[in-house]
VEXLUM-229367 format. One record per residue (C-alpha): chain; y, x, z. Coordinates in steps of 0.1 Angstrom, whole numbers, plus 5000, padded with zeros to 4 digits. Layout:
N
@nufi: A | py: Y | px: X | pz: Z
...
***
This chain:
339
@nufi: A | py: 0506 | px: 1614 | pz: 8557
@nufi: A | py: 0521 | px: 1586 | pz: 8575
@nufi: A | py: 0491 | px: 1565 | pz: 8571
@nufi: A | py: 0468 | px: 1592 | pz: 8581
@nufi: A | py: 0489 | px: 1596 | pz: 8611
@nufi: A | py: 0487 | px: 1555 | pz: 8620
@nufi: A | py: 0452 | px: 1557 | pz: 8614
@nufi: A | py: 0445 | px: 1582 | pz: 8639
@nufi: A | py: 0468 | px: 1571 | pz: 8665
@nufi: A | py: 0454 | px: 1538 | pz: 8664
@nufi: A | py: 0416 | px: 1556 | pz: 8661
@nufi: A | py: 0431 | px: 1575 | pz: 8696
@nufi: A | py: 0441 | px: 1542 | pz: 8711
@nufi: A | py: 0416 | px: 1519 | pz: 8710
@nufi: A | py: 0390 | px: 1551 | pz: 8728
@nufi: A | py: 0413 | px: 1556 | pz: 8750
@nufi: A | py: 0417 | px: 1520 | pz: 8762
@nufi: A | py: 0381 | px: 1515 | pz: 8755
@nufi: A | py: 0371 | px: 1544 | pz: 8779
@nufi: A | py: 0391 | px: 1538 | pz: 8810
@nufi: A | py: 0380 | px: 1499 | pz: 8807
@nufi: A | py: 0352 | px: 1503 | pz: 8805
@nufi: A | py: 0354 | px: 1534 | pz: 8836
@nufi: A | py: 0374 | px: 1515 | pz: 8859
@nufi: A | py: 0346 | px: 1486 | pz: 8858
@nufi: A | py: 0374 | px: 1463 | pz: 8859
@nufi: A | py: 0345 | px: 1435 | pz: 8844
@nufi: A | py: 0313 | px: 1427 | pz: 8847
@nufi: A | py: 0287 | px: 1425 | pz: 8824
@nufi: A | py: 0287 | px: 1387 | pz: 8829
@nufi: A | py: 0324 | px: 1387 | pz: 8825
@nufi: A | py: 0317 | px: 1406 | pz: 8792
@nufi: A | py: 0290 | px: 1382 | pz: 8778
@nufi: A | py: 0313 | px: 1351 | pz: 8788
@nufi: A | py: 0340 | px: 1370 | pz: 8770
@nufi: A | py: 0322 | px: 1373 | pz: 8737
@nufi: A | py: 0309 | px: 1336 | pz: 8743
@nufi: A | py: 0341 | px: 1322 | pz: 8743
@nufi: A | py: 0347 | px: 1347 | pz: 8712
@nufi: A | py: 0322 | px: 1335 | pz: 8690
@nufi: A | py: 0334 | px: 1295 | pz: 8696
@nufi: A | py: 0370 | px: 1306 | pz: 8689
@nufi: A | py: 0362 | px: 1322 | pz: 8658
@nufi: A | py: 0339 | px: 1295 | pz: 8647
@nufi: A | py: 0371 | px: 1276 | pz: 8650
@nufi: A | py: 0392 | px: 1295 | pz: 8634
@nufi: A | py: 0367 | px: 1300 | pz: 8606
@nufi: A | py: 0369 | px: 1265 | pz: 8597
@nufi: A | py: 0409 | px: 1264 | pz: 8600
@nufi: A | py: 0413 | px: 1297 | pz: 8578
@nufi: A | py: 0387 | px: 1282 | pz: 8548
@nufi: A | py: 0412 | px: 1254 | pz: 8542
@nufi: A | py: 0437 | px: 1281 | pz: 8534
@nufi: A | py: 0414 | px: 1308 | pz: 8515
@nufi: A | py: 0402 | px: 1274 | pz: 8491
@nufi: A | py: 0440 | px: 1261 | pz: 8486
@nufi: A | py: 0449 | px: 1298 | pz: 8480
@nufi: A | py: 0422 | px: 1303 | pz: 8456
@nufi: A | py: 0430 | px: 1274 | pz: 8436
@nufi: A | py: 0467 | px: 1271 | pz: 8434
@nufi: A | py: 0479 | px: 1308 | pz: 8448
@nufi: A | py: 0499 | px: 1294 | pz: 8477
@nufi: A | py: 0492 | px: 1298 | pz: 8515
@nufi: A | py: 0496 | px: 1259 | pz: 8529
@nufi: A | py: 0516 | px: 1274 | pz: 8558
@nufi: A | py: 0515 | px: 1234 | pz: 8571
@nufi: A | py: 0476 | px: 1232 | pz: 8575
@nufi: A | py: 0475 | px: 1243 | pz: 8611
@nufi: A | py: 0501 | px: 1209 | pz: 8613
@nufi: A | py: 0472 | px: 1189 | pz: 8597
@nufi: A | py: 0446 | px: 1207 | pz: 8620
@nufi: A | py: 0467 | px: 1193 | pz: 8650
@nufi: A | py: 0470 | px: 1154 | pz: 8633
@nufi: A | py: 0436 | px: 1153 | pz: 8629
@nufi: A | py: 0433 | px: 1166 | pz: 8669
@nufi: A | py: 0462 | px: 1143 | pz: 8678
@nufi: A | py: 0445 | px: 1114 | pz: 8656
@nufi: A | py: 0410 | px: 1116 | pz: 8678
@nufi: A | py: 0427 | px: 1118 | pz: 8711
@nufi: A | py: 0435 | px: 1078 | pz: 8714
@nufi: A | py: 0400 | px: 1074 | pz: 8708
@nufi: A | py: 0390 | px: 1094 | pz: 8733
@nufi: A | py: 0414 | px: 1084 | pz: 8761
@nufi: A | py: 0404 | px: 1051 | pz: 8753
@nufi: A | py: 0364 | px: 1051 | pz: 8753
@nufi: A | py: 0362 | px: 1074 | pz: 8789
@nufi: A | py: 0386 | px: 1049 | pz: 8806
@nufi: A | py: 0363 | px: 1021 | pz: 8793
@nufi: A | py: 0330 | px: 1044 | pz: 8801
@nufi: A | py: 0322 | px: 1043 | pz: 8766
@nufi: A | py: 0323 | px: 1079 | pz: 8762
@nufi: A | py: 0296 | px: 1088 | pz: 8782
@nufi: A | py: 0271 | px: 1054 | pz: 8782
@nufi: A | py: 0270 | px: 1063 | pz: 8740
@nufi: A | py: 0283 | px: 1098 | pz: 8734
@nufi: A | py: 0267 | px: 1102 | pz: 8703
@nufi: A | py: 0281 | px: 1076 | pz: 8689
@nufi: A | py: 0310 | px: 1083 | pz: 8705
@nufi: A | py: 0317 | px: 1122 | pz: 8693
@nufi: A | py: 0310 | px: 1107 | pz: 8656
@nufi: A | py: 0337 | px: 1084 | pz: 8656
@nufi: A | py: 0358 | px: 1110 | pz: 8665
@nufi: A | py: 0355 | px: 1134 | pz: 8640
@nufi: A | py: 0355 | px: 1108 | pz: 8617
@nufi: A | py: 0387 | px: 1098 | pz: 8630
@nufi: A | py: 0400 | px: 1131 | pz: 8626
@nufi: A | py: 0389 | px: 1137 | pz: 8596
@nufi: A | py: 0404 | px: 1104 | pz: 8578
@nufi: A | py: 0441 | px: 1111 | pz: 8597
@nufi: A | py: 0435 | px: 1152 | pz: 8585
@nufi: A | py: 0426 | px: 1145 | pz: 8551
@nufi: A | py: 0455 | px: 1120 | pz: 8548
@nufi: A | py: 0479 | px: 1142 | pz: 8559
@nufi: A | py: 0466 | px: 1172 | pz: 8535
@nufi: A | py: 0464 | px: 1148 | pz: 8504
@nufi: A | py: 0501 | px: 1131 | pz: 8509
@nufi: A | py: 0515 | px: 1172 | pz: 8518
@nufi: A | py: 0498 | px: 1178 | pz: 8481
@nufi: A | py: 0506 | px: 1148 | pz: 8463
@nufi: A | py: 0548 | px: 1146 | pz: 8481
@nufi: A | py: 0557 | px: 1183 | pz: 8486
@nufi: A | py: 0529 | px: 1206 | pz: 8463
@nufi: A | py: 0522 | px: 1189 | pz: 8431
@nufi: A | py: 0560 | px: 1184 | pz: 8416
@nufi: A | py: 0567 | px: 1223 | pz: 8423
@nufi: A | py: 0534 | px: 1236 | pz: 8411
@nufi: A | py: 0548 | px: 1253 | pz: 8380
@nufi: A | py: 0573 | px: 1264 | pz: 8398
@nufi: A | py: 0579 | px: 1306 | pz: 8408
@nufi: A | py: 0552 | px: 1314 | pz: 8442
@nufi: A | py: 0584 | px: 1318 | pz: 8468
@nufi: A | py: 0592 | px: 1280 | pz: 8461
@nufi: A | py: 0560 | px: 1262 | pz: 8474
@nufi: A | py: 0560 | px: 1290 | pz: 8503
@nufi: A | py: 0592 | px: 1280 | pz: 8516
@nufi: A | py: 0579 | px: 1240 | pz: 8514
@nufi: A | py: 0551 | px: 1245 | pz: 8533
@nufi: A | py: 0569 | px: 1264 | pz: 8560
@nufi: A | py: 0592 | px: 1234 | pz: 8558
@nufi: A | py: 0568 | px: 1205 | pz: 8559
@nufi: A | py: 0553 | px: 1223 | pz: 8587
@nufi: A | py: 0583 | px: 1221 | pz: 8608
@nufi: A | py: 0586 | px: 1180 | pz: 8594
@nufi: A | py: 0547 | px: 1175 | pz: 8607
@nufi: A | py: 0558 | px: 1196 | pz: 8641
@nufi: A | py: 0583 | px: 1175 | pz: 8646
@nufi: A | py: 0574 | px: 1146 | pz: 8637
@nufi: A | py: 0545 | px: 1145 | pz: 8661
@nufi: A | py: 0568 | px: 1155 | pz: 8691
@nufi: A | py: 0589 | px: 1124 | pz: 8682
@nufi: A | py: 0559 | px: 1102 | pz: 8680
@nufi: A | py: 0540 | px: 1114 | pz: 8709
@nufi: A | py: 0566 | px: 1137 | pz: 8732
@nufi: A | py: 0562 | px: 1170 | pz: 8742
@nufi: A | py: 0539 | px: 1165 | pz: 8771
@nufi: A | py: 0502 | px: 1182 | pz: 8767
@nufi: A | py: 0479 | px: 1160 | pz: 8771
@nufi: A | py: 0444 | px: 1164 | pz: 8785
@nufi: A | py: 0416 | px: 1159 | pz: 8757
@nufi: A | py: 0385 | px: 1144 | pz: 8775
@nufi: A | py: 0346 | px: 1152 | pz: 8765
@nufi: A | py: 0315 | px: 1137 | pz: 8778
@nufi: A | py: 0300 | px: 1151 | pz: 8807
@nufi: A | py: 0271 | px: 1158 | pz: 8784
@nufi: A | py: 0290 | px: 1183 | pz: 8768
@nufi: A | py: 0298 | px: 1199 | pz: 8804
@nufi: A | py: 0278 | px: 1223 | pz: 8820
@nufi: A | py: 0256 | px: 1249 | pz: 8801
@nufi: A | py: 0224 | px: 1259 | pz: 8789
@nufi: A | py: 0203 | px: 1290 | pz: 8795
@nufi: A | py: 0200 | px: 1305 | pz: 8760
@nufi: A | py: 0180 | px: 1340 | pz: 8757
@nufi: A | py: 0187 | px: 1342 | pz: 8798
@nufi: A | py: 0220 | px: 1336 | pz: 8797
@nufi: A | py: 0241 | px: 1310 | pz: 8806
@nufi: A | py: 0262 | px: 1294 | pz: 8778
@nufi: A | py: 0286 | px: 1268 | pz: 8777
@nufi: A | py: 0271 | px: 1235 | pz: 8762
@nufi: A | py: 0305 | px: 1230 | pz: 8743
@nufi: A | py: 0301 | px: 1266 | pz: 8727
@nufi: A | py: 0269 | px: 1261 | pz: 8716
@nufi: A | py: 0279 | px: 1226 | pz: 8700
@nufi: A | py: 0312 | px: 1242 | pz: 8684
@nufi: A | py: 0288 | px: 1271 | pz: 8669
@nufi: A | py: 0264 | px: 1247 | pz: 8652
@nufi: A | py: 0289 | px: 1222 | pz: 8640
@nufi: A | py: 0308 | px: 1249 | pz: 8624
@nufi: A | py: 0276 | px: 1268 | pz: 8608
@nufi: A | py: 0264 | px: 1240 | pz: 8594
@nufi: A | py: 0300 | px: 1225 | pz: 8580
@nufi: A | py: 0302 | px: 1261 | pz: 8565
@nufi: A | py: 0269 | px: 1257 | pz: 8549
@nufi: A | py: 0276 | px: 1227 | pz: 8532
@nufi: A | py: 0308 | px: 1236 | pz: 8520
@nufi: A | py: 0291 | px: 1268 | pz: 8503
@nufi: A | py: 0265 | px: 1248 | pz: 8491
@nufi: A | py: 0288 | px: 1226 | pz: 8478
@nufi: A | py: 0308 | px: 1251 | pz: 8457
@nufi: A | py: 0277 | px: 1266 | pz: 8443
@nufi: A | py: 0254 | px: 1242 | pz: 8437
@nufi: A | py: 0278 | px: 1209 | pz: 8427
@nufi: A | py: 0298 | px: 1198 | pz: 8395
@nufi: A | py: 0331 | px: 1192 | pz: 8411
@nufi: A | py: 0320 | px: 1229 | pz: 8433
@nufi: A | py: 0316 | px: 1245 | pz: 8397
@nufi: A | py: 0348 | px: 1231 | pz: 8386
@nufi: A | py: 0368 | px: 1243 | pz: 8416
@nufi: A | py: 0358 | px: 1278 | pz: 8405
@nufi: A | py: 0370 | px: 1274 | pz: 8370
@nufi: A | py: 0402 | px: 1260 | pz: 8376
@nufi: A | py: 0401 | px: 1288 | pz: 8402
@nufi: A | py: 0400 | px: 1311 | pz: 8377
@nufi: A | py: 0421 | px: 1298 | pz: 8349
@nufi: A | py: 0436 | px: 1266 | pz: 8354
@nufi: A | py: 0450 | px: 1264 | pz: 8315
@nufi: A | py: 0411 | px: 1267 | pz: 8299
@nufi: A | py: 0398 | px: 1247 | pz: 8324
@nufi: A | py: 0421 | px: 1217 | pz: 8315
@nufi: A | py: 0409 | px: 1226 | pz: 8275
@nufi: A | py: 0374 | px: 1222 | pz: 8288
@nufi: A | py: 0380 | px: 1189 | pz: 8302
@nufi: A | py: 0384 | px: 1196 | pz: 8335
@nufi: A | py: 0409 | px: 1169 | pz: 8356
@nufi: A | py: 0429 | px: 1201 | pz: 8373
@nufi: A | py: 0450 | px: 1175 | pz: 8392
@nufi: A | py: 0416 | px: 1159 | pz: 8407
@nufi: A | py: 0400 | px: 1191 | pz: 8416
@nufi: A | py: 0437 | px: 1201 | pz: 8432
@nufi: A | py: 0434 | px: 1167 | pz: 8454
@nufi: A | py: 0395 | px: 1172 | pz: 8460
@nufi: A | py: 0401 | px: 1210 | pz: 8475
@nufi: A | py: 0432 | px: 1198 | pz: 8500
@nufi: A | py: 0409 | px: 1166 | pz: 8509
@nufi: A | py: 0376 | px: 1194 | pz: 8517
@nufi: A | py: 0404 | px: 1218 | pz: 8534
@nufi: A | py: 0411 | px: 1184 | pz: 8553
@nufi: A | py: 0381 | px: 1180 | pz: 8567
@nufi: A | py: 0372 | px: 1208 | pz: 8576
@nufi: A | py: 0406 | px: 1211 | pz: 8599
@nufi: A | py: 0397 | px: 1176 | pz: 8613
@nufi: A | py: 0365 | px: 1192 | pz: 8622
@nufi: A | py: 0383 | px: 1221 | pz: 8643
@nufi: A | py: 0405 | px: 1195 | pz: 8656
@nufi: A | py: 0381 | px: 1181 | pz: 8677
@nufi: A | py: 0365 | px: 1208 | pz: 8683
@nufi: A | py: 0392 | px: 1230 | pz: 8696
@nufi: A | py: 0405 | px: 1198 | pz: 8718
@nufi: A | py: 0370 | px: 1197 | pz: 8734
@nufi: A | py: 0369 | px: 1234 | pz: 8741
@nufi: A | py: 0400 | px: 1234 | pz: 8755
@nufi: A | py: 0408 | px: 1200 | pz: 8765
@nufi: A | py: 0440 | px: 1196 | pz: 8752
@nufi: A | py: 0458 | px: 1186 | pz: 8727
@nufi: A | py: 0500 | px: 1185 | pz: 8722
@nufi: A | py: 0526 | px: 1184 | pz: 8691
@nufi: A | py: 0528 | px: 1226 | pz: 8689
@nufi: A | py: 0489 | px: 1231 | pz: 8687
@nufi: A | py: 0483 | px: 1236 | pz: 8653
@nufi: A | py: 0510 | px: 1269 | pz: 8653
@nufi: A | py: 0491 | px: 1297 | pz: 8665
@nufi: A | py: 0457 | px: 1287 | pz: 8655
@nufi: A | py: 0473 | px: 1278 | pz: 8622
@nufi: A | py: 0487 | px: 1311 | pz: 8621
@nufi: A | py: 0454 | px: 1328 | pz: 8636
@nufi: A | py: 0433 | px: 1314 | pz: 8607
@nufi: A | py: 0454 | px: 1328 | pz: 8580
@nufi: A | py: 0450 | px: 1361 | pz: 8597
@nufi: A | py: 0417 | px: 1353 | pz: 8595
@nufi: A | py: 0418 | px: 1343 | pz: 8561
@nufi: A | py: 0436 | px: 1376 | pz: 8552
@nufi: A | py: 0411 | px: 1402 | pz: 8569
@nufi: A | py: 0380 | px: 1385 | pz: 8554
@nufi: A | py: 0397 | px: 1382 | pz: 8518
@nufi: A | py: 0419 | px: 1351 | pz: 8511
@nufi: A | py: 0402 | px: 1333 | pz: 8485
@nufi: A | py: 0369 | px: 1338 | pz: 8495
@nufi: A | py: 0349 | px: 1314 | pz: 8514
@nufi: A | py: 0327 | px: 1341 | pz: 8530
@nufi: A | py: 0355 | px: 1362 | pz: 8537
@nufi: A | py: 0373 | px: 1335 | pz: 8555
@nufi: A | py: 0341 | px: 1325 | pz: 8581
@nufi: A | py: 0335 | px: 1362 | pz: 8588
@nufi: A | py: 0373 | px: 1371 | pz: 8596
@nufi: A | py: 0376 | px: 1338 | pz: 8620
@nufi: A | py: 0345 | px: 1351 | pz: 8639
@nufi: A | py: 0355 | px: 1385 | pz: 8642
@nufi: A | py: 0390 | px: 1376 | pz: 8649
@nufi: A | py: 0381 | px: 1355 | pz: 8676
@nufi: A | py: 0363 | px: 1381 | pz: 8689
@nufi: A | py: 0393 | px: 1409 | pz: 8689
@nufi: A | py: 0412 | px: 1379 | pz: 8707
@nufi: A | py: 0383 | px: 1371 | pz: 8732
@nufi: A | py: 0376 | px: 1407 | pz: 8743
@nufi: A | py: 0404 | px: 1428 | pz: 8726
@nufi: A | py: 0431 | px: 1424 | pz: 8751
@nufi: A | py: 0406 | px: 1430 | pz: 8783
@nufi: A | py: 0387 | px: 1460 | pz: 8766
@nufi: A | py: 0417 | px: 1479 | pz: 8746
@nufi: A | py: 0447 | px: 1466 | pz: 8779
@nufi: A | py: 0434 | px: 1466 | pz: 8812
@nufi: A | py: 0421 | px: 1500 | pz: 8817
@nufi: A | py: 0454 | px: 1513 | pz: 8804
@nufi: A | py: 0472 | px: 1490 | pz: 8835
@nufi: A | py: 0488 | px: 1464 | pz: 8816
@nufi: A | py: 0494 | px: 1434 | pz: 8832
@nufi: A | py: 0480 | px: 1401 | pz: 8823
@nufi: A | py: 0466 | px: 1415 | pz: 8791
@nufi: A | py: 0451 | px: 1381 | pz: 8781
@nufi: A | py: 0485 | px: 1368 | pz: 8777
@nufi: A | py: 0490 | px: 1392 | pz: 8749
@nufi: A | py: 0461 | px: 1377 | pz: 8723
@nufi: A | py: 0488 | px: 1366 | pz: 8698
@nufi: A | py: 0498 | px: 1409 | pz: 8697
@nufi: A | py: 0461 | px: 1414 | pz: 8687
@nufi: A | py: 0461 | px: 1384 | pz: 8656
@nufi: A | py: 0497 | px: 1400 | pz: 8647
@nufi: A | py: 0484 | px: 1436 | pz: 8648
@nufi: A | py: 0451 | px: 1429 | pz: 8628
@nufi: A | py: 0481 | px: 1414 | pz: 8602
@nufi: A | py: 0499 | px: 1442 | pz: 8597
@nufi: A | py: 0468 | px: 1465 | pz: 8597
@nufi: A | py: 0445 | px: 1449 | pz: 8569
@nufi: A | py: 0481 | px: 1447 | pz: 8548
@nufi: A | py: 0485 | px: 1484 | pz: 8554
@nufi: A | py: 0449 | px: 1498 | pz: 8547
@nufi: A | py: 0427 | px: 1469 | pz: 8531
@nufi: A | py: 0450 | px: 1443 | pz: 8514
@nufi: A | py: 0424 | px: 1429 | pz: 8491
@nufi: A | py: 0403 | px: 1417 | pz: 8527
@nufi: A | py: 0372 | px: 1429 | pz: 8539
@nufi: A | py: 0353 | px: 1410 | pz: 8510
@nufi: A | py: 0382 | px: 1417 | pz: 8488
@nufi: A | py: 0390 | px: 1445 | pz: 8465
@nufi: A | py: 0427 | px: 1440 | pz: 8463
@nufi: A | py: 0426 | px: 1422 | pz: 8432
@nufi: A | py: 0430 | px: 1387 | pz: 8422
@nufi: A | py: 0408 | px: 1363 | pz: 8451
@nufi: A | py: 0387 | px: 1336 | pz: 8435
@nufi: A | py: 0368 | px: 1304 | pz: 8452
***
């Protein structure tokens, strides 16, 4: 009864706030369409953030609470690179070249970080009971938190782009931002690859049986401590990836960054289906969605003040909702996830 109750008082809410949003034309139609935009690029982003958990997850059965921390190195790790090719006009005589080297210097200082967190504070406690490795990775991601505000202070620091990336092109008649169109392709086509890979590949086919039974897939011959090292170094990546990409979007970067998208992408992770790669991509776009347009659609017509500010209720709400009714994840059935 309780549940039915929630469920129609939340049913109640969200018309509600829908209606007198939408009545009190508080937004355009333009605003609207620049809301979703911005939607669909932060959900891309937190797509590729919330895939390095769902593959860790689906391998060992621990959430790498520190992988928003190597999300940030890998941002952090591109930013020198950047600062130092717009002062010398590199950036924009060659940015092609230019973009490249920085994702793969994010990529090199993300996979780094994720393959020393597995190899220092993951490997020696892998046998051990699931609260154990939990409470390490909360703990290495206060060490990588802080250890990047010693290194580099707590100042924010302005990420810069190419001006190619500024500005906007008219897609379908409307006007999107260059950097959201490049942030949507980058992170289609990285999630392609990485499906690809897991299908079609040896080491992809291997992933899924240590997935599945890490005991008979060592009696098969499989190097479990390899494929282990292999799936933090792809979840490595693919944060380096949404490094750069975040710090172009939003052109900044600082030594707390990788917290809330970190803990936006498990979210994400969680209402797709932790441990599955689809579920993971379609939660980070539709959560990035709920954050984009959520707090406008569902706050302002209701009269709450600066509803943006309250994005982080939405990620928290969508939490404790899909752990209420749907457990198992969109794409899950509430059973045991697999790769």
């Amino acid at each position: 009864m309780i549940l039915v109750a929630l469920s129609i008082g939340i049913t109640v809410f969200v018309i509600w706030g829908s209606y007198k949003t939408l009545q009190s034309k508080a937004y355009s139609a333009e605003a609207w369409k620049e809301l979703v935009i911005l939607g669909i690029a932060q959900g891309a982003i937190l797509a590729l953030i919330a895939l390095g958990y769902t593959l860790v997850y689906g391998i060992l059965r621990m959430i790498n609470f520190a992988h928003g921390e190597v999300f940030m190195a890998g941002a952090f790790g591109s930013y020198f690179f950047a600062a130092a090719y717009t002062e010398s006009g590199f950036m924009n005589r060659h940015p092609i070249e230019a973009l490249g080297i920085l994702f793969i210097t994010a990529i090199i200082t993300s996979v780094g970080i994720a393959v020393l967190l597995e190899r220092i504070a993951y490997r020696p406690l892998r046998n051990s009971p699931r609260l154990v490795p939990l409470i390490t990775a909360i703990g290495a991601s206060l060490f990588l938190q802080n250890t990047a505000r010693g290194f580099f202070g707590t100042q924010t620091r302005g990420y810069p782009k190419p001006e190619i990336l500024t500005g906007s092109w008219t897609i379908f008649g409307t006007e999107v931002a260059r950097i959201a169109v490049v942030v949507f392709v980058v992170s289609i086509v990285a999630m392609v690859i990485l499906q690809t890979f897991v299908s079609r590949t040896k080491t992809g086919k291997s992933m899924r049986a240590v997935a599945e039974d890490q005991e008979i897939a060592s009696l098969m011959g499989i190097d479990v401590d390899r494929i282990v090292v292999t799936t933090f170094v792809i979840g490595g990546i693919l944060a380096g990836i949404a490094g750069v990409l975040f710090a172009l979007t939003f052109e900044q970067v600082n030594f707390f960054m990788g917290f809330r998208p970190g803990i936006a992408a498990f979210t994400a992770a969680v209402l797709g289906g932790i441990g599955s790669i689809g579920g993971a991509a379609l939660g980070g776009f539709l959560l990035g969605l709920l954050q984009s347009v959520g707090p406008a659609l569902l706050l302002t017509g209701i009269g709450v003040p600066s509803p943006f500010q309250l994005k982080d209720v939405v990620t928290f709400a969508v939490l404790v909702l899909v752990l209420i009714f749907r457990p198992g994840g969109l794409l899950g059935s509430g059973g045991s996830e697999k790769v």
